[in-house]
SESEDREN-230713 format. One record per residue (C-alpha): y, x, z; residue in one letter; residue number from 1. Coordinates in Angstrom, 2 decimals, m for minus. Example, Ala and Ser with C-alpha at 12.3 -4.5 7.8 and 13.67 -1.06 7.14 Angstrom:
<pts>
       Y       X       Z residu num
   m4.50   12.30    7.80      a   1
   m1.06   13.67    7.14      s   2
</pts>
This chain:
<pts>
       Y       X       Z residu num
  m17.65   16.37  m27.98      x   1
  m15.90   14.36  m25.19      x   2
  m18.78   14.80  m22.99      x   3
  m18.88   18.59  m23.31      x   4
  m14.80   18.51  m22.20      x   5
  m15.85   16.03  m19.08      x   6
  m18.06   18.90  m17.72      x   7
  m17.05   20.09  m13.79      x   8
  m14.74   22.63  m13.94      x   9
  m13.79   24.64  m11.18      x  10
   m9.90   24.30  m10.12      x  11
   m8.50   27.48   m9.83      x  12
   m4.50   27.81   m8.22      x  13
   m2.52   30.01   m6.57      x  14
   m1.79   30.18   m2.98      x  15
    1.60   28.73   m2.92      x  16
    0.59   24.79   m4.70      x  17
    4.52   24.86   m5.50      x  18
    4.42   28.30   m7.85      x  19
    4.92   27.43  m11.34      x  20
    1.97   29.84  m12.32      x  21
   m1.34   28.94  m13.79      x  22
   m3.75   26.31  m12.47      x  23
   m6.19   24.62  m14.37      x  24
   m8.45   21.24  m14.15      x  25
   m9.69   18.20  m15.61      x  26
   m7.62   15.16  m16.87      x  27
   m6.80   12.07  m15.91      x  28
   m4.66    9.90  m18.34      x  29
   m2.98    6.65  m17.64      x  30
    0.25    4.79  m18.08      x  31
   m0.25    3.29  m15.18      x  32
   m0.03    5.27  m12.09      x  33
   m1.87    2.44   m9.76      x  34
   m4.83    2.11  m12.09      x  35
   m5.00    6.10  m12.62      x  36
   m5.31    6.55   m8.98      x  37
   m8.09    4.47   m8.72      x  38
  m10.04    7.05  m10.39      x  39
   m8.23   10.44   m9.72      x  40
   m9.95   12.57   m7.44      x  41
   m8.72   16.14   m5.44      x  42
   m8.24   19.02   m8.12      x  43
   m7.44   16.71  m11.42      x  44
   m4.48   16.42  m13.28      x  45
   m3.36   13.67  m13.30      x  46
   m1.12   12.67  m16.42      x  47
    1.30   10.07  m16.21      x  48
    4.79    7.71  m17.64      x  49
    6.28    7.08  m14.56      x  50
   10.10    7.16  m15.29      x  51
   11.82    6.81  m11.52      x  52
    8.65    7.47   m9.72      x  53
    8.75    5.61   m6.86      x  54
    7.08    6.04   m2.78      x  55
    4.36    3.77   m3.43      x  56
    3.27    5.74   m6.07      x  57
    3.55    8.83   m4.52      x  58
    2.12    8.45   m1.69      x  59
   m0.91    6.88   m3.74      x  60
   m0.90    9.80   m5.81      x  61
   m0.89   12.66   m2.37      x  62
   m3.68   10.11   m1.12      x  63
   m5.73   11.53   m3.76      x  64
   m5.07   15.47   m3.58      x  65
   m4.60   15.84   m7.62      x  66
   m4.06   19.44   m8.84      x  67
   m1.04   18.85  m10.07      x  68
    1.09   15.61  m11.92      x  69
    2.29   16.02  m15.18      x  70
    4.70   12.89  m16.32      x  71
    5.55   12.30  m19.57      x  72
    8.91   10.79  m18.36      x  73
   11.70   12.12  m16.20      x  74
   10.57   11.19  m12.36      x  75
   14.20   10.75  m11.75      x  76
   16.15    9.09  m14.48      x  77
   19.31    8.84  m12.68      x  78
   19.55    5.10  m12.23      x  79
   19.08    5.16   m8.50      x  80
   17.60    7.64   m5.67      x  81
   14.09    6.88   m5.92      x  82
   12.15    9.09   m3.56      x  83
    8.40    9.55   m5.06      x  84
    9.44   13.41   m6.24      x  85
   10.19   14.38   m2.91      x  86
    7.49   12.83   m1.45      x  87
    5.09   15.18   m4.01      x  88
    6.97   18.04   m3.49      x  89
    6.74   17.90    0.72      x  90
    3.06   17.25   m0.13      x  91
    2.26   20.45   m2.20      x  92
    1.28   18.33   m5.02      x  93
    2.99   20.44   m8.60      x  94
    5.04   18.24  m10.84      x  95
    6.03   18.73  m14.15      x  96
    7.91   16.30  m15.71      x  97
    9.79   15.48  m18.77      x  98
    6.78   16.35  m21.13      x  99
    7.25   14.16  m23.88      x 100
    4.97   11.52  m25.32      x 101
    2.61   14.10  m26.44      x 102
    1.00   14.45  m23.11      x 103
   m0.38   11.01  m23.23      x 104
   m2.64   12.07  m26.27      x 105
   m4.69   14.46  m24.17      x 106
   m8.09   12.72  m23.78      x 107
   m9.16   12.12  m20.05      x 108
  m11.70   14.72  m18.78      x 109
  m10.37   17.52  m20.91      x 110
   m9.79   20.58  m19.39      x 111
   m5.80   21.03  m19.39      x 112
   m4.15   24.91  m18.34      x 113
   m0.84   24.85  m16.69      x 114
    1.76   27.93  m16.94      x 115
    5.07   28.19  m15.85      x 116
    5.71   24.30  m17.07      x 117
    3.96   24.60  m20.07      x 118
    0.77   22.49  m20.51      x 119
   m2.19   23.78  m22.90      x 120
   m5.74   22.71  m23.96      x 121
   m7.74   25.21  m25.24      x 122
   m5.00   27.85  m26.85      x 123
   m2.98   25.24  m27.64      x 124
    0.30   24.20  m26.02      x 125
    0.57   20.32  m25.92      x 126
    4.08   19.84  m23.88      x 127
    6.60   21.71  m21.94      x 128
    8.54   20.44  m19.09      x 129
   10.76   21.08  m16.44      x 130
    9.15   21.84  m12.56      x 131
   10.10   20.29  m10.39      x 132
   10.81   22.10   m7.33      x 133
   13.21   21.19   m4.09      x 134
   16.43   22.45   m5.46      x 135
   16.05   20.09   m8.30      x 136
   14.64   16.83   m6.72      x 137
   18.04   17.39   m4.15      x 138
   20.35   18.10   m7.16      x 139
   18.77   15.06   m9.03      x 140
   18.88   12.63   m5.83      x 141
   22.46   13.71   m5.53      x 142
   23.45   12.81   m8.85      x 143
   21.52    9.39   m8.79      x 144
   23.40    8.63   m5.73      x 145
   26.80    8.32   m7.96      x 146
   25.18    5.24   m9.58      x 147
   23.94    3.09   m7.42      x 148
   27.31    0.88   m7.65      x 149
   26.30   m0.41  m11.26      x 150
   22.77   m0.74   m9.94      x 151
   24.63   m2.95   m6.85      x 152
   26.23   m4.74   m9.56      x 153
   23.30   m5.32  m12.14      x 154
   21.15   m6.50   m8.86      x 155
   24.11   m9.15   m8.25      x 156
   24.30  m10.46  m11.92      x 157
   20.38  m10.48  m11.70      x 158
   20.26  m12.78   m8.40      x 159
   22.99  m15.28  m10.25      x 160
   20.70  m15.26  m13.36      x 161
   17.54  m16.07  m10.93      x 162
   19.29  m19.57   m9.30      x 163
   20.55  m20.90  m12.24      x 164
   16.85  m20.88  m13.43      x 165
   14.45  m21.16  m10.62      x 166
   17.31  m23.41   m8.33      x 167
   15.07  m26.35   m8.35      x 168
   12.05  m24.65   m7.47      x 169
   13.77  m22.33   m4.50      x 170
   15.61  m25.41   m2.72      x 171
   13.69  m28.21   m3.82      x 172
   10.70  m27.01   m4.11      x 173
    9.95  m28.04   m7.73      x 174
    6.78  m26.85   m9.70      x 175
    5.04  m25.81   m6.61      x 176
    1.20  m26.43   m7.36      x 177
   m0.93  m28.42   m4.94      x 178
   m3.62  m25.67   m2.96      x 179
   m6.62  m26.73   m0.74      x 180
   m5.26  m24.28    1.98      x 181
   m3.99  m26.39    4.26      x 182
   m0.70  m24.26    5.70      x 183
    1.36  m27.38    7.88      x 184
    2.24  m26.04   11.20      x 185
    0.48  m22.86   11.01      x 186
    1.54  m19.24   10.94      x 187
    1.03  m17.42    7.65      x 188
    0.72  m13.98    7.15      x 189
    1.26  m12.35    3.47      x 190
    0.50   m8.41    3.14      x 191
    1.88   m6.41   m0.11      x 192
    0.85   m3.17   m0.68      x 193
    3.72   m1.87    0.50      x 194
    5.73    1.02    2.59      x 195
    3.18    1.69    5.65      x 196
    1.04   m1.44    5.28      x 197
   m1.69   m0.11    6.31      x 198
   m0.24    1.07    9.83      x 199
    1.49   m2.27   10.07      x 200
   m1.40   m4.69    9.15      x 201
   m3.56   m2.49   11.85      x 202
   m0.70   m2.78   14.67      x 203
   m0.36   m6.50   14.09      x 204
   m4.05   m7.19   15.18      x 205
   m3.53   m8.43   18.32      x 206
   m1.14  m10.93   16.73      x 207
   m3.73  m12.10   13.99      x 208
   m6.58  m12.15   16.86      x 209
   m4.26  m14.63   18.83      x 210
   m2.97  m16.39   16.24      x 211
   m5.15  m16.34   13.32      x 212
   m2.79  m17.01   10.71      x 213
   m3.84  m17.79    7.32      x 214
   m3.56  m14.55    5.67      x 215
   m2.59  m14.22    2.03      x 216
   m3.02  m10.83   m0.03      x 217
   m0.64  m10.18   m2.64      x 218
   m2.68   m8.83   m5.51      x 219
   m3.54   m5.47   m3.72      x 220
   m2.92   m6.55   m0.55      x 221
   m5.84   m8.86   m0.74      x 222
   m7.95   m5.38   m0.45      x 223
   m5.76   m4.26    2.00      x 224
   m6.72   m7.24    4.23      x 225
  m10.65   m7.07    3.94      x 226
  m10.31   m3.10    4.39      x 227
   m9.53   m3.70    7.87      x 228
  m11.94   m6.10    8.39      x 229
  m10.03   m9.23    8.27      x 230
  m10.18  m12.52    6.93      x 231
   m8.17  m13.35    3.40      x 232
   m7.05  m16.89    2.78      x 233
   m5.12  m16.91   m0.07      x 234
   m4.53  m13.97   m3.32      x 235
   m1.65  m14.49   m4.95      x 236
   m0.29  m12.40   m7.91      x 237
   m0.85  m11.41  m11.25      x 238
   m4.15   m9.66  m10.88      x 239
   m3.40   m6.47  m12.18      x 240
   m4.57   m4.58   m9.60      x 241
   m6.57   m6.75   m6.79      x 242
  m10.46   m5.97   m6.90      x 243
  m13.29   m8.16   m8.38      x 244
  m14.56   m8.27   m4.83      x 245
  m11.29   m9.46   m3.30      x 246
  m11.51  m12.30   m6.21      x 247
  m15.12  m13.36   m5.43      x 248
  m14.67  m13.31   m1.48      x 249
  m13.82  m16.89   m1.35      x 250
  m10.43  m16.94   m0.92      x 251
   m8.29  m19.50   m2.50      x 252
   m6.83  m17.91   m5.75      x 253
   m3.42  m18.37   m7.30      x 254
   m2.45  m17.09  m10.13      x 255
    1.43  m15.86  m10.98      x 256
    2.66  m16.94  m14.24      x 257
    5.62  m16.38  m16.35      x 258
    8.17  m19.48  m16.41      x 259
    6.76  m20.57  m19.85      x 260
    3.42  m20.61  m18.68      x 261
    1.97  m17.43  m19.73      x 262
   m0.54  m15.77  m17.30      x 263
   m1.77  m12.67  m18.51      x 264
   m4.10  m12.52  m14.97      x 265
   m6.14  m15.79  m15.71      x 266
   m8.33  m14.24  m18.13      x 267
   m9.72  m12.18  m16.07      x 268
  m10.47  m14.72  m13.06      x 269
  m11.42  m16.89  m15.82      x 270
  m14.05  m14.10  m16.40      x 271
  m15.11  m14.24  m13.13      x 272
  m15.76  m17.67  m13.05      x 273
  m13.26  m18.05   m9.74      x 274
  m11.66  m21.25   m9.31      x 275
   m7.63  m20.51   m9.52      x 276
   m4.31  m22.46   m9.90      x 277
   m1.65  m21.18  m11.83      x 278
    1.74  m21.05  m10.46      x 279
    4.73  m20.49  m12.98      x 280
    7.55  m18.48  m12.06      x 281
   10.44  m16.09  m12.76      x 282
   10.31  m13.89   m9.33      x 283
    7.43  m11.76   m8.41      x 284
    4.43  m12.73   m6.60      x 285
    5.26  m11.94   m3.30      x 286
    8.19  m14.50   m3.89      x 287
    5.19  m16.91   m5.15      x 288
    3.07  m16.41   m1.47      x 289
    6.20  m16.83    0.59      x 290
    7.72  m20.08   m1.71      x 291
    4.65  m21.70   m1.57      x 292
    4.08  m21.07    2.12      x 293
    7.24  m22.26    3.25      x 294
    6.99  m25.77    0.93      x 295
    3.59  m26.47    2.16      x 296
    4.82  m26.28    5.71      x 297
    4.11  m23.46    7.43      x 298
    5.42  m22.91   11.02      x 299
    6.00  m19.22   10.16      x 300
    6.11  m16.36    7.36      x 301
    5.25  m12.87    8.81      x 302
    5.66  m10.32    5.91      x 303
    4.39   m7.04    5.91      x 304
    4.84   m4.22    3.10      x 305
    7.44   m6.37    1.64      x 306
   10.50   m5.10    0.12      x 307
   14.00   m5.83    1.81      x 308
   16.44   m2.96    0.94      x 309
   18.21   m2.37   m2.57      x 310
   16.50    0.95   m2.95      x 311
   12.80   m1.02   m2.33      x 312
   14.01   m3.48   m4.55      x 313
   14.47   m0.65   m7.40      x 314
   12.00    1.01   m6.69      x 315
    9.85   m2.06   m7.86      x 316
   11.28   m1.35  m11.16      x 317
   11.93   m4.77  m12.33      x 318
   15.51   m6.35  m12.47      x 319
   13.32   m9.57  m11.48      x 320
   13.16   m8.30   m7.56      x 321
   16.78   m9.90   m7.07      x 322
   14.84  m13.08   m6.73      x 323
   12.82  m11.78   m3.53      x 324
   16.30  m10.94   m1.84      x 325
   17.40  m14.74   m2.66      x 326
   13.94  m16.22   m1.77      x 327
   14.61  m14.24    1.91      x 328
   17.52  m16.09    2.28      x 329
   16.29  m19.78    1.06      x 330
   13.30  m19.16    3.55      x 331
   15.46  m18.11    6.05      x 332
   14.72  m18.10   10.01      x 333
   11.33  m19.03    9.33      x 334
   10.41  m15.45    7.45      x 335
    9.73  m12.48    9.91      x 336
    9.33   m9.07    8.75      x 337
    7.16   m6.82   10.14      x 338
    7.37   m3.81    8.23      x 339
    8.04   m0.95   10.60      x 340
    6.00   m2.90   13.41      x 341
    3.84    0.36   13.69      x 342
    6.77    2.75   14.48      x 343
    8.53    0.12   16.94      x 344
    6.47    1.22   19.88      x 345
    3.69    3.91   20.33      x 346
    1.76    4.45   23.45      x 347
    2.14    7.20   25.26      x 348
   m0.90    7.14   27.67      x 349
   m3.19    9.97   26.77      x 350
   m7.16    9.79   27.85      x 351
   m6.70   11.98   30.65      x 352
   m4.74    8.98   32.09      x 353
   m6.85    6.07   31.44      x 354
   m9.73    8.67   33.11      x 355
   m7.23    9.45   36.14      x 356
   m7.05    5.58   36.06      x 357
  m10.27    4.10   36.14      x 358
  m11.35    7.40   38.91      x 359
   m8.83    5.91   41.27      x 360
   m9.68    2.52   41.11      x 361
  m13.07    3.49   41.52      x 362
  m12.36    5.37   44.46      x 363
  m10.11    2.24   45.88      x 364
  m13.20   m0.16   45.19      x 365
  m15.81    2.50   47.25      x 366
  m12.97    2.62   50.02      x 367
  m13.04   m1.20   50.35      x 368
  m16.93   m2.13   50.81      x 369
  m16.93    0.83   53.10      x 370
  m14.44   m0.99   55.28      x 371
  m16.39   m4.03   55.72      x 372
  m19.77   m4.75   57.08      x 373
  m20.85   m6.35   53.83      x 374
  m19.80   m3.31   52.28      x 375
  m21.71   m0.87   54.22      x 376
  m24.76   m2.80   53.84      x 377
  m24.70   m2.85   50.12      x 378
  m23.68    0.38   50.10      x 379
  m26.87    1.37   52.49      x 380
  m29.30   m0.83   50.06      x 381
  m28.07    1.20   47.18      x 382
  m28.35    4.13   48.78      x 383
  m32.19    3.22   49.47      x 384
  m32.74    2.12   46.09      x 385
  m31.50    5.37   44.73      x 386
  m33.69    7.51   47.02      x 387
  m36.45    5.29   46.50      x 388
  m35.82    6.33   42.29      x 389
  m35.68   10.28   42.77      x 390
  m38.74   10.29   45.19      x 391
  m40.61    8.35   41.86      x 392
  m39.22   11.10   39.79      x 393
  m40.73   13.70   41.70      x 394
  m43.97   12.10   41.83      x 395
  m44.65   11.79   38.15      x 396
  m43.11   15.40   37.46      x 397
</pts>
């Protein structure tokens, strides 16, 4: 029965997490690598279809120590450089990849054997793929490298698709819904679960302390914000993978739909019973928070976790993200990105310094009310006052 294959099961390994040998452990199956870390703890497999798998992922995925990640799909298909294998392999994590659909059948908690790339349950052998180990990833990157000019050229046709269909909306601001946020001369700040957000969002807190911006999650990133203790404003995004307590926090909720209308996400706020709007259109939803922050007036866009490189842009996996590169450039001087703000500058004063510091100025401070009559008298009263305490002390012990 399911519940006798869910039982705890100890993970066994060898030394060396990148040997091909035997391990063992418990399963975790998803499609969907952001909802199957959600649940995937250290020692599981997990079991994935990630074709391409990208650093977002990845570094997800390390987050949560797994024994090992078997995909279904090749991790790198060739179409571009994406760097999510590497990022496994520097981690120790095993991946096996190229398995075949056949992996996907293996019901979650069942105890799954791994041995030199071939996966079994029981006796049986499910799959067999190919490890993945740092000769491979390199020769892999290297050949995905020779592509990236038809990816360059598919990401151009893609951005002249986007204007002739969402030009009225990017310049003219057409279709954007009315919100109760008020945004006209403020500052806004919109977090996506992107590359270092976390480090990022915690480096700009003087900012947000100074400024308070209203600060706008996109889907995830709405977590992102009240893990650190912040105020959220605004979700925006499909809500696939924001939280039911982001949703019921307060915050003004948006919901990204397709062009014709469709939202898959508004069932499930629906659900909720949150109050949303719906806002229709063909880019992604980061594109949705900084559109309708720039048409409602705000002073300025700060971005963080956003994507702003060709490779970020493929890594999303859609042919859709040309629109974010063309909604950049409609927003303009207005848009700041801060991704990276954590590695600009780093202090290099180390306790012993602040200590050394606060000694010395507390030495500077004795020298000056000993220099002055005032000084010495309060420095005489305390000196009574303390004698007056140990002579207590020794009276009651």
């Amino acid at each position: 029965m399911w519940h006798d294959d869910f039982v705890a099961i100890h993970f066994r390994r060898k030394k060396d997490p990148q040997d091909p040998g035997e391990s063992a452990g418990p399963a975790r199956v998803d499609a969907r690598t952001k909802n199957l870390t959600k649940r995937l703890e250290a020692g599981d497999v997990a079991i994935i279809n990630h074709s391409d798998i990208d650093r977002v992922a990845a570094e997800a995925l390390v987050g949560c120590k797994p024994a090992a990640v078997l995909n279904a799909a090749k991790s790198t298909s060739g179409r571009y450089p994406n760097l999510g294998p590497g990022i496994l392999q520097e981690a120790g994590v095993l991946l096996i990849d190229d398995l075949g659909s056949a992996i996907m059948d293996i019901r979650e908690g069942q105890h799954v054997r791994l041995e030199e790339g071939r996966v079994y349950v029981g006796d049986e052998l499910i799959a067999e793929g190919v490890v993945q180990t740092a000769e491979t990833i390199a020769a892999d990157q290297e050949a995905a490298r020779a592509g990236m000019s038809v990816q360059l050229k598919a990401f151009a046709t893609n951005t002249m698709e986007y204007v002739e269909r969402e030009q009225d909306l990017i310049f003219d601001g057409v279709g954007v819904p009315d919100v109760k946020t008020k945004f006209e001369g403020r500052q806004v700040l919109v977090v996506v679960r992107g590359y270092r957000y976390k480090e990022d969002l915690a480096a700009l807190r003087p900012y947000i302390r100074e400024t308070r911006p209203i600060m706008i999650g996109v889907d995830g990133g709405a977590d992102a914000i009240l893990e650190e203790g912040l105020p959220l404003d605004m979700i925006v995004g499909d809500m696939d993978s924001v939280s039911d307590k982001a949703l019921a926090s307060g915050a003004e909720v948006i919901v990204h739909a397709y062009r014709d209308g469709r939202a898959p996400g508004r069932k499930r706020v629906e659900d909720l019973g949150v109050p949303h709007v719906v806002f229709p259109c063909t880019g992604t939803s980061e594109d949705v928070a900084m559109l309708l922050a720039d048409d409602k007036g705000a002073k300025l866009i700060v971005a963080v976790g956003t994507h702003n490189t060709l490779i970020e842009f493929l890594d999303k996996g859609r042919s859709g993200m040309a629109s974010t590169f063309l909604t950049r450039l409609a927003i303009g001087g207005k848009l700041i990105d801060a991704k990276g703000v954590s590695q600009l500058y780093r202090s290099r004063i180390s306790n012993w310094q602040i200590f050394a510091l606060i000694l010395a100025g507390c030495v500077a401070i004795g020298a000056a009310l000993t220099a002055t009559a005032a000084g010495q008298a309060l420095v005489e009263l305390v000196s009574v006052w303390c004698g007056d305490i140990v002579r207590w002390f020794r009276s009651i012990f």
